[in-house]
FISEGU-913980 format. One record per residue (C-alpha): x, y, z. Coordinates in Angstrom, 1 decimal, padded with zeros to 4 digits. Layout:
N
- px py pz
- X Y Z
...
This chain:
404
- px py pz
- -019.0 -029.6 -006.5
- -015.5 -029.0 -008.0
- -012.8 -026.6 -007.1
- -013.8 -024.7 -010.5
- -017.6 -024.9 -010.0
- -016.9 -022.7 -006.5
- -015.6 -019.8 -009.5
- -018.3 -019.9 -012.1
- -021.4 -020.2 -009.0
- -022.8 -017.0 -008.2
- -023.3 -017.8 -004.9
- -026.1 -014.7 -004.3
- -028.8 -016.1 -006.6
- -028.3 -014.3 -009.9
- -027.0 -017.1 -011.8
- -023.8 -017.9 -013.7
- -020.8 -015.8 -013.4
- -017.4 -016.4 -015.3
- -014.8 -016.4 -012.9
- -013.0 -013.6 -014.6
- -015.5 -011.4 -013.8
- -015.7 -012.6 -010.1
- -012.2 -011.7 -009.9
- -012.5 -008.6 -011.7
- -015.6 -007.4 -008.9
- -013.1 -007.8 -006.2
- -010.5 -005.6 -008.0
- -013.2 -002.6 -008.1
- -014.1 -003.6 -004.6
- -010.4 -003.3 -003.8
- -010.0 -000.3 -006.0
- -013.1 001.6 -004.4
- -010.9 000.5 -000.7
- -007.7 002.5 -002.6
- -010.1 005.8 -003.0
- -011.3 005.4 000.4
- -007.7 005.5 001.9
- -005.9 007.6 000.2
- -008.5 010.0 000.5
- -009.2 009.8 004.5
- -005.3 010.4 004.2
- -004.8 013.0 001.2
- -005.1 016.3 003.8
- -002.6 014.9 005.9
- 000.5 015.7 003.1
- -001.5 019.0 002.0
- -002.5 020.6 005.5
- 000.5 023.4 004.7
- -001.2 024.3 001.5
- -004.9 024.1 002.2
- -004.3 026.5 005.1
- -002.3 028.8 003.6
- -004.9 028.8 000.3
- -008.1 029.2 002.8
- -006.0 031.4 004.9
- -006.8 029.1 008.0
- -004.3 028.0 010.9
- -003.0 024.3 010.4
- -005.2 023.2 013.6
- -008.1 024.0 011.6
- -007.3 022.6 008.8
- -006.6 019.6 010.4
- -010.3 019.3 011.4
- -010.6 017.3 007.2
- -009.0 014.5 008.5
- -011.4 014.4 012.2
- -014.6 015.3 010.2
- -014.8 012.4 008.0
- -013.1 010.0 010.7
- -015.6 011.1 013.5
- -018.6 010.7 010.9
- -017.2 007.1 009.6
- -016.9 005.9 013.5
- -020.9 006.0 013.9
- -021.6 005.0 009.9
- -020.2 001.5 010.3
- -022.2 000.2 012.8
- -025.0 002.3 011.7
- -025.2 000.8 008.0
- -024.4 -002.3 009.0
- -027.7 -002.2 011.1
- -030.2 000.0 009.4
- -029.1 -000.9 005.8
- -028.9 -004.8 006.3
- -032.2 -005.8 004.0
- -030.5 -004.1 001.1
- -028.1 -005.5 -002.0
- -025.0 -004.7 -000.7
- -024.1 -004.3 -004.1
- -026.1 -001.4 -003.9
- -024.6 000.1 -001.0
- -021.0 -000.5 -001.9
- -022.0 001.3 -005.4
- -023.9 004.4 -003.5
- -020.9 004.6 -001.2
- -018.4 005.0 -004.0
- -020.7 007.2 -005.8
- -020.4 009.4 -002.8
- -016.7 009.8 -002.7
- -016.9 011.4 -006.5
- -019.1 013.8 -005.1
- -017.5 014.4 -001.5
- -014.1 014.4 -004.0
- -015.5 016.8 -006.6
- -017.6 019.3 -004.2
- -013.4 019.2 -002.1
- -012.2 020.0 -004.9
- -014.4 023.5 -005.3
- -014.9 024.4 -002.3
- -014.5 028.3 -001.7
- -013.6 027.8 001.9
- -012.9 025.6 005.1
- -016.8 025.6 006.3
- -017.4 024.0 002.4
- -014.8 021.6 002.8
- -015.6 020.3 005.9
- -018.9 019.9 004.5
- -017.7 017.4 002.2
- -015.4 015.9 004.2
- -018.4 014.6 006.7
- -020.2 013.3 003.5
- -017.0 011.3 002.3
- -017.2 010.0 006.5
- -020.5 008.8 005.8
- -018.7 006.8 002.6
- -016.0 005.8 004.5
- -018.0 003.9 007.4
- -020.8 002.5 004.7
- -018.1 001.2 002.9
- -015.9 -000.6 005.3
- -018.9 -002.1 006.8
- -019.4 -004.1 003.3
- -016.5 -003.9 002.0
- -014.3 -006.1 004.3
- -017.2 -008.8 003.9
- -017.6 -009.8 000.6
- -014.5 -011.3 -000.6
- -016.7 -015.1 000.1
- -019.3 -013.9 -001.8
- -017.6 -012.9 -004.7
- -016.0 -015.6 -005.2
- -016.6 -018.5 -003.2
- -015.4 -019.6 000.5
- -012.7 -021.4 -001.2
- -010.7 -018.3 -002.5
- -012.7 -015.9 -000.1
- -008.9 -015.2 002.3
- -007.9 -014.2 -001.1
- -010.3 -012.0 -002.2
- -010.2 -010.4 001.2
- -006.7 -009.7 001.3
- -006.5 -008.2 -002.3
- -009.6 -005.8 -000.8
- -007.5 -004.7 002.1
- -004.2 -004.7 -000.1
- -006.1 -001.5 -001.0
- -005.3 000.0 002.1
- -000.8 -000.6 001.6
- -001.3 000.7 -002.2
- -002.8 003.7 -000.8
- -000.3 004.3 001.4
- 002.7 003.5 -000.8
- 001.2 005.0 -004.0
- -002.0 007.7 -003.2
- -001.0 009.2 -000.6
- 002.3 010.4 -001.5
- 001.4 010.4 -005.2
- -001.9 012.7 -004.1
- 000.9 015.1 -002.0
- 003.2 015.1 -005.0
- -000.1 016.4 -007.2
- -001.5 018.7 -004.9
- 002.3 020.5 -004.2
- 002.8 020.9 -008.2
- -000.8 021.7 -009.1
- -002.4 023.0 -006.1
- -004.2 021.2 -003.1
- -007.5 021.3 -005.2
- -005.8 018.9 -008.5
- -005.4 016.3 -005.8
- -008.9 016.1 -004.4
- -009.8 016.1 -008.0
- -007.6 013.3 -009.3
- -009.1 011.2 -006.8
- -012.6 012.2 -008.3
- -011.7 010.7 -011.7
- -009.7 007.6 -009.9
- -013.0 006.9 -008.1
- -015.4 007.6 -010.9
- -013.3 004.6 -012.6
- -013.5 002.5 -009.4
- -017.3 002.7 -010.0
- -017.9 002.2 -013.8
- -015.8 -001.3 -012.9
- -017.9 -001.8 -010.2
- -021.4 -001.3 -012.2
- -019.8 -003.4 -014.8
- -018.3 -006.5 -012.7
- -020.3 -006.7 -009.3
- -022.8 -009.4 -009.0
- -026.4 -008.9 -006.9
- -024.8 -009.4 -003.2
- -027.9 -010.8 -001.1
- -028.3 -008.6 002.2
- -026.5 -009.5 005.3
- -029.7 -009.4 007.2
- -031.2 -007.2 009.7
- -030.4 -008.1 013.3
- -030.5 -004.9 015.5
- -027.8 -003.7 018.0
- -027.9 -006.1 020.1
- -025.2 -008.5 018.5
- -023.0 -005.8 016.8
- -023.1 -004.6 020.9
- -022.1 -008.2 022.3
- -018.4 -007.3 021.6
- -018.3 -005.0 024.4
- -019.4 -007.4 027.2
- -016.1 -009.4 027.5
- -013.9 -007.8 029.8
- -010.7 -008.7 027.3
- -012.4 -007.1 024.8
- -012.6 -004.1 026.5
- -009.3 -003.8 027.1
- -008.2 -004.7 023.4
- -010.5 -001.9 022.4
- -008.9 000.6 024.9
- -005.4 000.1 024.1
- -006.4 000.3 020.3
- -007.5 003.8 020.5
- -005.3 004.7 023.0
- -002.4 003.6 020.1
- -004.6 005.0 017.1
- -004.9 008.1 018.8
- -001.5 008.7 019.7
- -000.8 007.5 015.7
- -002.8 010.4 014.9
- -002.0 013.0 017.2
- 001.4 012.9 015.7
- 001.0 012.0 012.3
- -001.5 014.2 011.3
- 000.4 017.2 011.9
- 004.2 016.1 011.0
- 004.1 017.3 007.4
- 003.6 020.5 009.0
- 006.2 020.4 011.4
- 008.7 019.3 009.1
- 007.8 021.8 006.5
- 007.7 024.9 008.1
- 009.5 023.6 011.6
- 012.0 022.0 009.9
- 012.2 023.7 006.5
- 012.4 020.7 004.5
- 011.2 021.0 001.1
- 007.9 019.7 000.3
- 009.6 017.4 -002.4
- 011.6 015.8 000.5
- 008.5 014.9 002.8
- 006.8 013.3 -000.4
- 009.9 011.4 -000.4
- 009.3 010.8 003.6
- 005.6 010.2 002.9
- 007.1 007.2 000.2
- 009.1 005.4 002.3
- 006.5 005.1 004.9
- 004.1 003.8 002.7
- 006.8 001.6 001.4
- 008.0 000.2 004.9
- 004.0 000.1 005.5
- 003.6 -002.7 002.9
- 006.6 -004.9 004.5
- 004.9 -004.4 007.6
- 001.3 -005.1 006.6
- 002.3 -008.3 004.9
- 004.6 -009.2 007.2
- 002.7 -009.2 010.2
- 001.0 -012.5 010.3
- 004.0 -014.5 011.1
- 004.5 -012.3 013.5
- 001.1 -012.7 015.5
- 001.3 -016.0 015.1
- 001.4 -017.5 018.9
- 002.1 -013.9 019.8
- -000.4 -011.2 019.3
- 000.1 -009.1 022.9
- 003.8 -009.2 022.7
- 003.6 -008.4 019.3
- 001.2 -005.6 019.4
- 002.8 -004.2 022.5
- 006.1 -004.5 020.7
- 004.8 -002.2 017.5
- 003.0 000.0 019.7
- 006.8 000.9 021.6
- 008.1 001.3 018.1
- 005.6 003.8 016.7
- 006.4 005.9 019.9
- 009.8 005.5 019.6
- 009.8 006.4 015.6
- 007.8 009.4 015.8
- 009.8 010.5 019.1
- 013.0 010.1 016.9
- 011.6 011.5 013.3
- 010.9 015.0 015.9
- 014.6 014.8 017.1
- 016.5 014.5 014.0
- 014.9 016.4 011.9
- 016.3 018.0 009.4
- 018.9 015.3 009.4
- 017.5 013.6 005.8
- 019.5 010.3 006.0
- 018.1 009.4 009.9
- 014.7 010.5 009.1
- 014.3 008.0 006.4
- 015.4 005.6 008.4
- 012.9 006.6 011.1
- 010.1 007.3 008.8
- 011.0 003.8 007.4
- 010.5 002.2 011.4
- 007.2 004.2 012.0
- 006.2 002.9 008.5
- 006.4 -001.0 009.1
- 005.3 -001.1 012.5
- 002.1 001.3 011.6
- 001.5 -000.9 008.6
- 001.2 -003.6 010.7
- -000.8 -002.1 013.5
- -004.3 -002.6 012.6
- -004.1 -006.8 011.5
- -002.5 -006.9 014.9
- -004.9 -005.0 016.6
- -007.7 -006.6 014.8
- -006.2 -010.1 015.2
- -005.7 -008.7 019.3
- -009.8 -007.9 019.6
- -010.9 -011.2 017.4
- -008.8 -013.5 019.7
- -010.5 -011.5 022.8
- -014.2 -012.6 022.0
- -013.7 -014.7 018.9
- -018.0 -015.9 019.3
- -018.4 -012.1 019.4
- -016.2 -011.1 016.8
- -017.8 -011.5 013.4
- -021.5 -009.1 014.5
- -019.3 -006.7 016.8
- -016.7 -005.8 013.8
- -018.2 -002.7 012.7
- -017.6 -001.9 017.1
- -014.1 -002.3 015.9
- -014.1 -000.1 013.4
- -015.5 002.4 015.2
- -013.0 002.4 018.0
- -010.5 002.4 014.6
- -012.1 005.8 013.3
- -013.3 007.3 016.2
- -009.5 007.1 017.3
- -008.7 008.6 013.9
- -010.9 011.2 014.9
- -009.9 011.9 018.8
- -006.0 012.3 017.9
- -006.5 014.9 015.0
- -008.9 017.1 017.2
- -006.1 016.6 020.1
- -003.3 017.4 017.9
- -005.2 020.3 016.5
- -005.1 021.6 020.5
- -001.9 020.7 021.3
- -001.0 022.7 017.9
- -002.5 025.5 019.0
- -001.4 025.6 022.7
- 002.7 024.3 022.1
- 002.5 023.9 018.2
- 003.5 020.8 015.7
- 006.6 019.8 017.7
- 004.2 019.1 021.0
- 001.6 017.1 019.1
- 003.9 015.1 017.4
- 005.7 014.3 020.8
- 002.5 013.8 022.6
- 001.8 011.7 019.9
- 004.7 009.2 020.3
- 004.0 009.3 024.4
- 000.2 008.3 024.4
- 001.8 005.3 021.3
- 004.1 004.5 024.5
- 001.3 004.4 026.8
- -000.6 002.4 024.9
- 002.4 -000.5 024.8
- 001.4 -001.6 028.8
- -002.2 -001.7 027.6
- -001.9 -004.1 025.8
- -000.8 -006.7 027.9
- -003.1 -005.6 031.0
- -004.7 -008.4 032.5
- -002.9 -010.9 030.7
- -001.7 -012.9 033.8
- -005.4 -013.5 034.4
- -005.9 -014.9 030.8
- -004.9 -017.2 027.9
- -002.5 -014.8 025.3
- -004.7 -013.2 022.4
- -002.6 -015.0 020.2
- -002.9 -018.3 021.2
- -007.1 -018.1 021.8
C-alpha cells in the first residue's frame, strides 16, 4: 500500500473517501474543538456583565464556568464507557448538536438558575466530546498523517484562545453578554453542517468497562502526576476565572483594555502551546515544574501592577505561554508515568483536567466572597506555586517523566 492509498482508504469500512474530504472531516472535528473552548471559556471575559444583567454577585456568576466543567469531569469517562458500541461519528455529531442548543437556550435565558441549566448540558458536550474527539485524527485519515490530524484538532484549543475568547468578550461588551453566547450558536451550527457533510462512519472504540480506563490510577507516579495537575489547574482557575473582574471594577480598566489583555494571552498561549515539545523533550518534570512557578509568579505580578498597562501585558503575555503550554506538559508528565496505562486511562486524565477546572472556580467563587477578586486571584498564583514541588515528588525514587 502506498503513501496515497493511506488518504483515499476509509479505514472504518464505508468505502472510498477522497482525501480532501478526509482532511476537510478533521477541520469540522477541529472546528467543533474551537466551539467547545471558547465556549467553556466565553463567561470568563463576561462575568462583569452577566452579573450585573441577572443582578447576581460575580461569585455566582462564576458557577457557568464550574457547572459545565464539573459535569464534563464525569462525561468523559462516562461516554467513553457506556457509549463505546456506537459510530462515533454519531456521538461527535450529537455532542456538537448540543452546544447549539446549550449556546442558544444561554443565549435566552431569563436568569442565572436557566443559565446554569444550560451550562451543565454544554458540560455533558464538553466531556462526550473530548472523549472522541482527541481520538480520531488515525481514523480520519490514516496512521500515517494521524500526529497531524491530531494536532490540527487540538490547534482548536490555541485559536480559541487567541481568537474566541477575546473575540466572544469583545462581542458580548458591544452587544451584550447574550450576542456572544449567540454567535457561538451560529459558529457551531456551521461546525456541524461540515461535520454532517465531511465525516466518515467512525467504527466504535469498543466497550470494555471501567476497569482499564481505572488502571491509570494504580501506579504510584501516576498518582502523583495526577495530583500536581489539579493542584496547578486549580490554582490556574482560582485566579483566572475571576481576574477580568478584578481588573475591571478593582482596577478600573476599561473593558476594551482587558480584551486587549485577554489577546495577548491567547497570543503568548499559541507560542507556548507549540513551543512546548522541545521543551519536554528529555525534560518533562523540570519543565512542568518550571511553567507551574511561572503561572504563579504571572498571576501574582498581573495583581500587583495593575493598572500599570505596559507591565500587565508583559505579565499577561508570561501567564499566557506558560498556561498554553501547561496541559501537553501535564499530559506528556501523566503518559510518561504509566505509558501501558495511558491510552484506556485518558478520559481519567481528563477528568482530573475538568474536575480541576471545576474545583478552582467554586474556590474562587469563596474566596470572592470572603476577601474578594484580589484574594482569589492571589490564592490562585500560591496553590500554581504549590503545585511546582509536586511535580517533582518522588522523583529521586524514579526514572524522569521525560525520559520514560
Amino acid at each position: 500500500m502506498t503513501g496515497s492509498d493511506v488518504d483515499t482508504i476509509d479505514e472504518t469500512g464505508s468505502g472510498p473517501a477522497p482525501a480532501v474530504r478526509r482532511w476537510a472531516a478533521v477541520g469540522g472535528v477541529a472546528l467543533g474543538t474551537f466551539i467547545l473552548v471558547t465556549n467553556e471559556f466565553l463567561p470568563v471575559g463576561l462575568l462583569p456583565q452577566i452579573s450585573d444583567s441577572l443582578h447576581v454577585a460575580t461569585a455566582s456568576a462564576g458557577l457557568l464556568v464550574t457547572a459545565p466543567a464539573m459535569v464534563a469531569a464525569v462525561a468523559a469517562p462516562s461516554v467513553a464507557v457506556l457509549l463505546g458500541r456506537v459510530d462515533r461519528r454519531l456521538i461527535l455529531l450529537g455532542m456538537t448538536a448540543l452546544f447549539i442548543a446549550a449556546d442558544l437556550v444561554s443565549a435566552a435565558a431569563p436568569n442565572l438558575l436557566a443559565l446554569i441549566g444550560a451550562r451543565l448540558a454544554f458540560g455533558l458536550g464538553i466531556g462526550g466530546f473530548w472523549a472522541i474527539g482527541g481520538t480520531v485524527g488515525p481514523s480520519l485519515v490514516g496512521p500515517r498523517h494521524g500526529g497531524r490530524a491530531t494536532a490540527l484538532i487540538f490547534g482548536g484549543i490555541s485559536v480559541a484562545s487567541i481568537v474566541g475568547v477575546p473575540a466572544g468578550t469583545a462581542l458580548g461588551q458591544a452587544l451584550g453578554w447574550r450576542a456572544a453566547f449567540l454567535a457561538t450558536a451560529i459558529v457551531g451550527a456551521v461546525a456541524l453542517l461540515g461535520q454532517l457533510a465531511t465525516l466518515p462512519k467512525l467504527a466504535p472504540q469498543g466497550r470494555s468497562g471501567w476497569g482499564p480506563a481505572l488502571r491509570l490510577l494504580r501506579g504510584a507516579r501516576a498518582r502523583r502526576a495526577l495530583l500536581a495537575t489539579v493542584v496547578l489547574i486549580t490554582g490556574q482557575f482560582v485566579a483566572f476565572t475571576y481576574l477580568v473582574d478584578f481588573l475591571q471594577r478593582d482596577r478600573g480598566l476599561e473593558p476594551r483594555t482587558v480584551a486587549w489583555l485577554l489577546l495577548v494571552y491567547g497570543l503568548a498561549g499559541l507560542v507556548g502551546n507549540f513551543g512546548a515539545s522541545p521543551l519536554l523533550r528529555g525534560r518533562a518534570v523540570a519543565a512542568a515544574a518550571a511553567l507551574a512557578a511561572a503561572i504563579a509568579i504571572a498571576a501574582a505580578a498581573s495583581a500587583a501592577v495593575a493598572p500599570a498597562e505596559f507591565v500587565l501585558t508583559i505579565t499577561m503575555a508570561g501567564w499566557g505561554a506558560a498556561y498554553g503550554a501547561v496541559p501537553i506538559a501535564m499530559q506528556t508528565l501523566v503518559r510518561h508515568s504509566d505509558p501501558a496505562a495511558f491510552d484506556s486511562g485518558a478520559p481519567i486524565y481528563i477528568t482530573a483536567f475538568q474536575g480541576s477546572i471545576a474545583i478552582g472556580s467554586v474556590l474562587g467563587a469563596a474566596l470572592v466572597l470572603v476577601g474578594g477578586d484580589l484574594t482569589a486571584v492571589l490564592s490562585g498564583a500560591l496553590l500554581a506555586l504549590v503545585s511546582a514541588p509536586l511535580v517533582g515528588f518522588g522523583r529521586s525514587r524514579s526514572r524522569r517523566a521525560g525520559d520514560a
